[in-house]
Backbone as CSV, one residue per row, in Angstrom:
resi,resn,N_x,N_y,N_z,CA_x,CA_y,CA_z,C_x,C_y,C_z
1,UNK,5.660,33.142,-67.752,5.252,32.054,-68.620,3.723,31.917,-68.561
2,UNK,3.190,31.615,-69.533,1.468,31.368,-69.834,1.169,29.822,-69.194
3,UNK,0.404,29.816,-68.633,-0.139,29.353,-68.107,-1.183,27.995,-69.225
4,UNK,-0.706,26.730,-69.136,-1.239,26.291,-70.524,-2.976,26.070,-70.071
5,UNK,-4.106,25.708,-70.643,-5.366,26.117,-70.914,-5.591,24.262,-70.785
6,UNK,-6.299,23.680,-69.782,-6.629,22.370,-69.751,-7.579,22.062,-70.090
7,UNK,-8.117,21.158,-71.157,-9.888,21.152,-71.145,-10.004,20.067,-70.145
8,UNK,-11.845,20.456,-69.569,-12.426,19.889,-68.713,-13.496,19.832,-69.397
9,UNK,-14.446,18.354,-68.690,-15.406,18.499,-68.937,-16.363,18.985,-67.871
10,UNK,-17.346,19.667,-68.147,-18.094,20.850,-66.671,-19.076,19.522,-66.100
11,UNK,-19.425,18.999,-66.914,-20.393,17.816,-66.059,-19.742,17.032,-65.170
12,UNK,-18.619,16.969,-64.803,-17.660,16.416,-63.905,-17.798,16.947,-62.813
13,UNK,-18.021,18.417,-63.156,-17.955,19.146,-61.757,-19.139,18.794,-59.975
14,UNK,-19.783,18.185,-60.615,-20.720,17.955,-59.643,-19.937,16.605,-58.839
15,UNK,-19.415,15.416,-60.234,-19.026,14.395,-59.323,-17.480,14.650,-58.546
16,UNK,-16.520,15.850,-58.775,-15.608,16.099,-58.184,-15.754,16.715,-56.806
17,UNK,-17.141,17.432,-56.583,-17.518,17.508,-55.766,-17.937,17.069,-54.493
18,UNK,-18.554,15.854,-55.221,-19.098,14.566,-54.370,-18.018,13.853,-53.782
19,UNK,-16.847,13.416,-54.363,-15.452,13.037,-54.586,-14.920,13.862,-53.443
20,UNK,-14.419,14.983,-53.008,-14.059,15.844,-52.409,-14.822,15.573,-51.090
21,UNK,-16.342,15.679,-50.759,-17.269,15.491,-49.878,-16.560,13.801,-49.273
22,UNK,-16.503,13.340,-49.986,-16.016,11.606,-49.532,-15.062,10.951,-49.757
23,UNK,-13.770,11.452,-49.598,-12.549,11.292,-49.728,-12.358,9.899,-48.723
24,UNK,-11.206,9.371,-49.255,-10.991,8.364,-48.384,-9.874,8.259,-47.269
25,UNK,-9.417,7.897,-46.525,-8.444,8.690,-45.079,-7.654,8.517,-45.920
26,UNK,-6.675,7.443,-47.116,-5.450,8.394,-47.848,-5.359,9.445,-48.225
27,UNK,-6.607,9.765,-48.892,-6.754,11.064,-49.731,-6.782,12.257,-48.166
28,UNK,-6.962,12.053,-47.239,-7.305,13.124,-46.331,-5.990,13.884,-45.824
29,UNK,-5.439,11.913,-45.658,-4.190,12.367,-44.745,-3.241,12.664,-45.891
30,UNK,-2.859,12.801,-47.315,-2.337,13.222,-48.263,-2.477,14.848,-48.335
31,UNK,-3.674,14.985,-48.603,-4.391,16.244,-48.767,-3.727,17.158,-47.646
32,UNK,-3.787,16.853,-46.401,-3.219,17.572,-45.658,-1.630,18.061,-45.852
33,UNK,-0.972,17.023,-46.360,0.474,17.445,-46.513,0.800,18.439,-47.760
34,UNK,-0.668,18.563,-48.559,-0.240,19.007,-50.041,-1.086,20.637,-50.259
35,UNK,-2.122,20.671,-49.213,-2.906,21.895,-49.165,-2.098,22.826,-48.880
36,UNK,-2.187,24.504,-49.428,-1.925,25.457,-48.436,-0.290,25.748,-49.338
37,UNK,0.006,25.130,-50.111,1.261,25.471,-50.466,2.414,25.178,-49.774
38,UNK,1.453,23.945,-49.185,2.909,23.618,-48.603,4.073,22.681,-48.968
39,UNK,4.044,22.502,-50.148,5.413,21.667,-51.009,5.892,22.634,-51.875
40,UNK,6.757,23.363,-50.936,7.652,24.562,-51.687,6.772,25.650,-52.490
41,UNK,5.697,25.612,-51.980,4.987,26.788,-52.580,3.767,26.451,-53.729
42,UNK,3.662,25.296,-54.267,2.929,25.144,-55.026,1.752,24.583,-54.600
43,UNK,0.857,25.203,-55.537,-0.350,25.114,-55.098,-1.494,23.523,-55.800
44,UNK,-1.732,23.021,-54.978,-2.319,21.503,-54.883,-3.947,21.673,-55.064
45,UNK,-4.780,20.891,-55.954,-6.232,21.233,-56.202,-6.436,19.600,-55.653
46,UNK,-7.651,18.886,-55.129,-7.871,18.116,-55.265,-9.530,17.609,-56.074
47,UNK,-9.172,16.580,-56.265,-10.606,16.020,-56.961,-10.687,17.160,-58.410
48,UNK,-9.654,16.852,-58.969,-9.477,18.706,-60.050,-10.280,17.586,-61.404
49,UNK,-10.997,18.351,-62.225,-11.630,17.575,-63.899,-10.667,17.905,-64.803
50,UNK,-10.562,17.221,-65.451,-9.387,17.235,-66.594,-9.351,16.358,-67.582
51,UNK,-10.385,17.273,-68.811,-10.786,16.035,-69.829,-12.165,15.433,-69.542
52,UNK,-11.898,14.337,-69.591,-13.179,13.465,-68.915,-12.809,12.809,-68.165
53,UNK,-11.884,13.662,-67.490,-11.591,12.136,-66.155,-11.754,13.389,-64.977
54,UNK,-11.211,12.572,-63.800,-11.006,13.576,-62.401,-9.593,13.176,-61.496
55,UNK,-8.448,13.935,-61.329,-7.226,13.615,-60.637,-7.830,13.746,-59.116
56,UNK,-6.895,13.081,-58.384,-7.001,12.975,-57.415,-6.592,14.077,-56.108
57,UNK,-5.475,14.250,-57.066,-4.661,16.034,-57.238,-4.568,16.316,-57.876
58,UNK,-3.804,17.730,-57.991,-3.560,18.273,-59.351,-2.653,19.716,-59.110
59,UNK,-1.494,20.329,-59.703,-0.797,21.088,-59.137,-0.633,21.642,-61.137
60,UNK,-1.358,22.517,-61.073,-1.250,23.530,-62.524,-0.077,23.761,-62.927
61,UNK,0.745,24.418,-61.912,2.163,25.079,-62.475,3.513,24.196,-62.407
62,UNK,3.205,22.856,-61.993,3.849,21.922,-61.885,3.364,20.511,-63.150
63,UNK,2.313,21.203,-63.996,2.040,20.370,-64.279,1.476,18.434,-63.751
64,UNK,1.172,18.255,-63.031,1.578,17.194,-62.020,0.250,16.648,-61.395
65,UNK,-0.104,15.373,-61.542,-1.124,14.688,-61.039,-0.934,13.483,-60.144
66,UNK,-1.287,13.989,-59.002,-1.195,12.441,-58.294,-2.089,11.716,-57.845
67,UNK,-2.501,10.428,-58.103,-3.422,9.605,-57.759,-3.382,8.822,-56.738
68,UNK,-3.829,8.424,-55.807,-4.089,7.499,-54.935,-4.912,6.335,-54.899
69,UNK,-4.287,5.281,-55.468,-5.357,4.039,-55.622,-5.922,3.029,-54.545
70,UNK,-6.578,2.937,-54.115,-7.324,1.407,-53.099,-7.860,0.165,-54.259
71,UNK,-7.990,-0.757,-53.593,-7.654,-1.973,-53.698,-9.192,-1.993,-55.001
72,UNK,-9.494,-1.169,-54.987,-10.181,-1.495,-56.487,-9.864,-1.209,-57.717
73,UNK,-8.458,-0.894,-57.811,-7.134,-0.001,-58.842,-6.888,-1.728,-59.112
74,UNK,-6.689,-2.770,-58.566,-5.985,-3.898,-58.821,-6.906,-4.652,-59.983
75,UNK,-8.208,-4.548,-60.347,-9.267,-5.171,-61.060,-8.851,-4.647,-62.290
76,UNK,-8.736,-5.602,-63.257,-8.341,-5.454,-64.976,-8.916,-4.180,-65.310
77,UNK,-10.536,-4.547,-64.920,-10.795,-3.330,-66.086,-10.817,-2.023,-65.427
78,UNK,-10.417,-1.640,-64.128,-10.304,-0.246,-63.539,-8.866,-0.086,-63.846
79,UNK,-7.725,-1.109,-63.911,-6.444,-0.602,-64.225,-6.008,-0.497,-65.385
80,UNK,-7.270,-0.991,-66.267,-7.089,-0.560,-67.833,-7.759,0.926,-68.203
81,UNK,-8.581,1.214,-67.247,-9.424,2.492,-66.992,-7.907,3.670,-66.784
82,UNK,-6.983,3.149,-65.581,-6.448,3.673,-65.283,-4.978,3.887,-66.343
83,UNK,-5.285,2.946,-67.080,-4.060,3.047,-68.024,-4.597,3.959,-68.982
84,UNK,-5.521,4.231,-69.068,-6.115,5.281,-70.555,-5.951,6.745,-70.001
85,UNK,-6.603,6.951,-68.574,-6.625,7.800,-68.384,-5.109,8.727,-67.816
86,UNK,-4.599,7.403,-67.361,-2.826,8.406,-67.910,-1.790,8.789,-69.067
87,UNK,-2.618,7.729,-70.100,-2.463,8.140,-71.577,-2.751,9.388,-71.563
88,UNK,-4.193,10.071,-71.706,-4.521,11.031,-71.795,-3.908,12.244,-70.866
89,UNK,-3.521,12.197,-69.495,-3.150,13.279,-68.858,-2.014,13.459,-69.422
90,UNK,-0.970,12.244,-70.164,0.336,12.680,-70.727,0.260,13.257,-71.914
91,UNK,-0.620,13.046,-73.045,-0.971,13.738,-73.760,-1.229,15.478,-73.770
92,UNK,-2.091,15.368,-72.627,-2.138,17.161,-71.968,-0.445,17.724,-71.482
93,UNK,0.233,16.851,-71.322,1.586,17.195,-70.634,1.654,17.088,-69.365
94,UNK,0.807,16.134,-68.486,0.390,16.354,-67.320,1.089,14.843,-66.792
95,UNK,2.533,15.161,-65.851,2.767,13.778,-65.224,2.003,13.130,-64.378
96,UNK,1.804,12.123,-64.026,1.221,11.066,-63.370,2.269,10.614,-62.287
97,UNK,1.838,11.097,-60.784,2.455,9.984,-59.647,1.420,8.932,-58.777
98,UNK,1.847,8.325,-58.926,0.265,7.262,-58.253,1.042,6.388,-57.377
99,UNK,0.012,6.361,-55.861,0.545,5.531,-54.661,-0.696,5.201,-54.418
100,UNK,-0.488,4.114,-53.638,-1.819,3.001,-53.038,-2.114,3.346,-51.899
101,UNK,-3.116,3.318,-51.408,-3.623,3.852,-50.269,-2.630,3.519,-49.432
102,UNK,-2.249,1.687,-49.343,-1.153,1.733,-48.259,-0.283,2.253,-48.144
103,UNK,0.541,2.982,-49.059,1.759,3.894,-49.446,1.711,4.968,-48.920
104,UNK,0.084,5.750,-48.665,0.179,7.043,-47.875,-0.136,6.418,-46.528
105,UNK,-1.268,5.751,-46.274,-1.003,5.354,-44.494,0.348,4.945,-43.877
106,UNK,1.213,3.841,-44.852,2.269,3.268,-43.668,3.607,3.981,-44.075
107,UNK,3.471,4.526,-45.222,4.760,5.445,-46.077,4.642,6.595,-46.577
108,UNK,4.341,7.267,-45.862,3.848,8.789,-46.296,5.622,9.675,-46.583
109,UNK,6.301,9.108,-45.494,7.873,9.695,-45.678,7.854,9.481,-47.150
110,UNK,8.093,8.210,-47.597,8.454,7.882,-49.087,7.538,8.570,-49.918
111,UNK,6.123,9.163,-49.678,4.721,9.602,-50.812,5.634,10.431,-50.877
112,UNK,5.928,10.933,-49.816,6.084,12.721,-49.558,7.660,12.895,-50.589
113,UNK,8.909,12.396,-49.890,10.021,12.337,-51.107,9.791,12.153,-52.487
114,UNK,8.675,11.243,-53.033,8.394,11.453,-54.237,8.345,12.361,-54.772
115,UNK,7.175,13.043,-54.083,6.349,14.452,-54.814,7.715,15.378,-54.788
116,UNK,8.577,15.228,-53.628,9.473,16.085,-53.550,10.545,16.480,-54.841
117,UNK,10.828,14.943,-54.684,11.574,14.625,-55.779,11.492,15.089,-57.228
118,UNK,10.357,14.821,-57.680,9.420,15.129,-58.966,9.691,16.554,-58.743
119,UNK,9.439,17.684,-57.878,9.573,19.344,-57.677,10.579,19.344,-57.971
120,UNK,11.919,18.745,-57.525,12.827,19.166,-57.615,13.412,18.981,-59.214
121,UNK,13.704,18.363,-60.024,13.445,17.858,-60.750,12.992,18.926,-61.990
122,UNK,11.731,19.319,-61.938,11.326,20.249,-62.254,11.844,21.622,-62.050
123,UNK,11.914,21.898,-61.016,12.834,23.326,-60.772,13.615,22.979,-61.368
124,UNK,14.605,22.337,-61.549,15.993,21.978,-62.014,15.678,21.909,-63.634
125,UNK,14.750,21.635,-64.116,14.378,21.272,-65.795,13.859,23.180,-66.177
126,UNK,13.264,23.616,-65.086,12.767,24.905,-65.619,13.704,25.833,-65.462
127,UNK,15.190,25.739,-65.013,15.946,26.936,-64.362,16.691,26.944,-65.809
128,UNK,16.494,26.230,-66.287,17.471,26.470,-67.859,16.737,26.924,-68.741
């Protein structure tokens, strides 16, 4: 199967960078469970550009974006920020899973079954 073609914007690339450089301990201790292929093989990007925005993750062949929000996700106009910009990743065909920072520190079992879940799911939608 082809591989679908995402636009990015390249001027992003510097702040995904920066992003990556200063992750926050959800994003670290997430990152760790998702690097390396280790959720059944698929491969996890973080701080990935897509469009004019930047995921937090990002898994190509899964289609699949997951975000991690802190307590500045709760303010109108960042969760109206955040409502556009999952408009748009669904538009690309790109699902959206989003957990709160507290969700990966005190519930990482449950982050982790999610993502699982969502794979499975998928395998199961692509085997037909």
């Amino acid at each position: 199967m082809k591989r679908k073609i995402i636009p990015y914007n390249p001027q992003l690339k510097a702040l995904a960078r920066q992003l990556r450089n200063n992750s926050t301990k959800a994003e670290i201790i997430l990152w760790l469970r998702l690097k390396g292929k280790q959720m059944f093989g698929y491969d996890f990007h973080r701080q990935k550009p897509i469009d004019n925005y930047i995921l937090d993750f990002f898994c190509h062949e899964l289609m699949l974006g997951i975000e991690v929000d802190g307590y500045s996700h709760l303010l109108e106009e960042t969760y109206e920020r955040d409502l556009k910009k999952e408009q748009k990743m669904n538009d690309l065909g790109i699902s959206i899973l989003r957990f709160s920072d507290t969700e990966v520190l005190t519930e990482m079992r449950n982050v982790m079954a999610a993502v699982e879940k969502f794979i499975l799911v998928f395998e199961e939608k692509s085997s037909y």
